[in-house]
N, C-alpha and C positions, 0 to 999 in steps of 0.2 A: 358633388362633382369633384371628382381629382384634380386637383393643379398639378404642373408640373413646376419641378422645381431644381435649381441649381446648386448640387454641390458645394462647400464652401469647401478649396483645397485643403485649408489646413486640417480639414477633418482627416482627411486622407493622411494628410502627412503626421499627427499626434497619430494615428492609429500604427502605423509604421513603426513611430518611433518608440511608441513602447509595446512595439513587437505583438502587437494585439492581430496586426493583419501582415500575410505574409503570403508574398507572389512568386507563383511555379506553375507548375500541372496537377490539378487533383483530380480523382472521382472521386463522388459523393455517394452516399447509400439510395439516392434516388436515382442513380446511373447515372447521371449528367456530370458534364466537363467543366472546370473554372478553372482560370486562372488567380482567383483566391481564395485562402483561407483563413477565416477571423477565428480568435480563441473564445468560443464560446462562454468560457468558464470566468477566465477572464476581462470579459468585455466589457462592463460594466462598473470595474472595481475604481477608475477615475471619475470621481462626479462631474470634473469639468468634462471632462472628456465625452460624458453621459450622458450631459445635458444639451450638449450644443448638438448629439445625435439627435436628443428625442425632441428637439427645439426643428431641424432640419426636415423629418421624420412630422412633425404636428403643420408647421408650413404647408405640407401638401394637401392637410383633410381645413385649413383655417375656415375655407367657403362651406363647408360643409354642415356643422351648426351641430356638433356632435353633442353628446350628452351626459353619456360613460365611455371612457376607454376601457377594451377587457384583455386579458392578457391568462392564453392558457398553459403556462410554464411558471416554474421561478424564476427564468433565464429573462422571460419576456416582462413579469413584471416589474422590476426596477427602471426599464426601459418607459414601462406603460405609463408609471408615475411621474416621468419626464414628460412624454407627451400630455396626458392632461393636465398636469400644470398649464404649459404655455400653448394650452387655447383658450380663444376666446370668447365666449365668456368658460373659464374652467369648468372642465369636466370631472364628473366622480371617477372614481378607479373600481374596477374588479376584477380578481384574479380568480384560476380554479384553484383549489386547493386538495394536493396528494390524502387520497381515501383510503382504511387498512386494504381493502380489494384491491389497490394498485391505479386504480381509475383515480381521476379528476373531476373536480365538479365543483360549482361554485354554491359559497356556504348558504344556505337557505334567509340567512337574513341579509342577508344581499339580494335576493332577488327583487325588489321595488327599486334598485338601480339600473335592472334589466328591461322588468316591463314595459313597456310602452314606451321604451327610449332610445333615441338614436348612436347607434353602438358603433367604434371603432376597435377591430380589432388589432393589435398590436403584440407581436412576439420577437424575442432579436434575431434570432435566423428560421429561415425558414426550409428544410432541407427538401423531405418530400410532402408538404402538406398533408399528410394526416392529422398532425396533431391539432390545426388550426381548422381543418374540417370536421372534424370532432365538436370543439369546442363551439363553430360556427352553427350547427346541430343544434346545441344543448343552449346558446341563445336565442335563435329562433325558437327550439320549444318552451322557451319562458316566457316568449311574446317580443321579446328585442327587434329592432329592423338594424339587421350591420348595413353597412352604408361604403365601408370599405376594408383593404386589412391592409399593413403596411408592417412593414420591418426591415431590421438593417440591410440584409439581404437574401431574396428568394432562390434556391436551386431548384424550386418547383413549378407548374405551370404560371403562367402568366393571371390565370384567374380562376377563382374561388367561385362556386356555386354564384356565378354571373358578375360578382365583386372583381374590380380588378384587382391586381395586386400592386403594391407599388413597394420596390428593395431599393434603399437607399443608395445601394451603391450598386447597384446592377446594371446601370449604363456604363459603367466603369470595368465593370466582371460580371457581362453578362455568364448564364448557366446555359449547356450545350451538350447537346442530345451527344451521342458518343462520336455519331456517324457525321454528326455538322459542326467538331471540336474544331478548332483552327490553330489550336497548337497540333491536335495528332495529325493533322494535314500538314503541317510544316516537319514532322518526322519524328516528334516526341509521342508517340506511343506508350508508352509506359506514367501514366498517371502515378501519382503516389494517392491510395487507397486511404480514404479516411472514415470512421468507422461510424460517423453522422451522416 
């Protein structure tokens, strides 16, 4: 079961401060409106800063009784390693790893961290969920049960193949269909176009 869980401001405010996260009008390649934009590329290169996300981020699955966290990105796993650190009792990690084909897929000797275990999925942004429906896929076909998926922040549906979703910061920036934006209803029209 998902907790819900509160914010600690100052996440908010180190991500600002070093320019990690930044407030206007965007669209996002999934069509939808925010008023934020986190540096993906960036967002993980402070460990303090990293941990107290994926400490914020593990808070929400603690009832949960997870097993492995998995994470189908590079972006996602340094974040993943954060969260299963601090549950508890800690969870294994596994990520996919880039194939010459271009696909993702987790390495076959990882797979006994998959089967039969209760799976948290974990990526740091989540634009249009495919790439976390992908991955949600490829552990269900290894026998996994995800139990939830969670990241810093979703501009995708609210839930995944029945999973909710929970984006850490998206009660703060929530993501909006073009037509239900509440900045282009205040007259700002012109999003600035970003290529995630």
């Amino acid at each position: 079961m998902l907790a819900q869980t509160s914010l600690d401001p100052s996440i908010v405010t180190n991500l600002k401060q070093y320019k990690l996260l930044r407030e206007g009008h965007f669209s996002y390649r999934s069509g939808r409106h925010s008023a934020a934009l986190l540096d993906r590329d960036r967002l993980l290169a402070d460990p303090q800063v990293a941990s107290r996300m994926g400490y914020a981020l593990a808070k929400a699955f603690f009832t949960s009784k997870i097993d492995t966290v998995a994470a189908p990105s590079i972006w996602g796993a340094g974040l993943a390693q954060w969260v299963a650190y601090f549950m508890e009792p800690r969870a294994k990690l596994v990520y996919a790893t880039p194939m010459p084909d271009g696909a993702r897929r987790i390495a076959d000797n990882l797979h006994d961290l998959i089967v039969d275990q209760r799976i948290l999925l974990i990526d740091n942004v989540m634009i249009s969920g495919e790439t976390i429906q992908r991955f949600d896929n490829e552990i269900h076909g290894l026998g996994g049960e995800v139990l939830g998926v969670g990241c810093l922040w979703a501009g995708a549906e609210k839930s995944l193949h029945a999973h909710d979703v929970f984006g850490l910061l998206n009660d703060l920036y929530p993501a909006y269909l073009p037509q239900d934006c509440p900045i282009c209803k205040d007259g700002d029209d012109d999003p600035e176009v970003i290529a995630y």
